[in-house]
Phi, psi and omega in degrees: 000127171246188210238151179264104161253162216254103178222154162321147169275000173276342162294299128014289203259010188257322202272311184304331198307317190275356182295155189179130184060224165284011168333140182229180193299320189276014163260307170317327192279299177312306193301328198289311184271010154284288175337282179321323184277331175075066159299177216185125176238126194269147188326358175224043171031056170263163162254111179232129149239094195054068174073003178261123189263131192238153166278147155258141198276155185251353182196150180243128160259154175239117153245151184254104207290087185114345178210171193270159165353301189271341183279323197278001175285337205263005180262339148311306179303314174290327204251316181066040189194127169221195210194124184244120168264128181235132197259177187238167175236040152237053155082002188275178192211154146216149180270160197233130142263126202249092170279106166258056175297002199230035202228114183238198185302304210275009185274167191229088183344269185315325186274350181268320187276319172335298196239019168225262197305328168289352198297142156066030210283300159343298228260288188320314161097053156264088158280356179204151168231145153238141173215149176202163186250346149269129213273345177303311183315318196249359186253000000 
């Protein structure tokens, strides 16, 4: 469920600065408090955060959960929101709400999962993504 937080627009517009591609406020929002938690990549490009040691992963699976590639695009197109489980490889999971208001026929799923959720999927030690544009689907 997500939560409605309040903020000036001159905070607002401090936070878009930082924003990039499809960055959305709440992706600005995560990366400043993982900076802020002091992820950390350790001399064996391990990743540790509060005491959990992540792998870095050798392979991504992407599924598209009940449907193919192009059915969960064009369910993209309509809904303009789909919902990503992205799993890890020190056993943890987190769910993703993926907002695309600007995402049409000519957008490119993977290259869009790629350079936002996906960026640096390896380092992060993101061995599966799941997407479905129902969040029931995915929890």
């Amino acid at each position: 469920m997500s939560q409605v937080i309040r903020i000036s627009d001159n905070l607002y517009k401090r936070l878009e600065a930082h924003a990039s591609g499809f960055d959305t406020p709440s992706n600005v929002v995560e990366a400043i408090l993982n900076a802020y938690e002091s992820v950390t990549i350790n001399t064996n490009t391990n990743i540790t955060s509060h005491g959990q040691e992540i792998q870095p992963a050798n392979k991504l699976d992407i599924m598209y959960l009940g449907h193919s590639e192009e059915e969960f695009k064009q369910g993209l197109i309509a809904a303009k929101k789909a919902y990503i489980k992205l799993y890890y490889t020190n056993g943890s999971s987190a769910i993703k709400e993926w907002n695309a208001p600007r995402f049409n026929a000519e957008s490119a799923v993977n290259g869009n999962l790629r350079s936002g959720y996906l960026r640096g999927w390896k380092e992060k030690g993101i061995f599966k993504a799941e997407l479905s544009i129902n969040r029931n689907e995915i929890e």
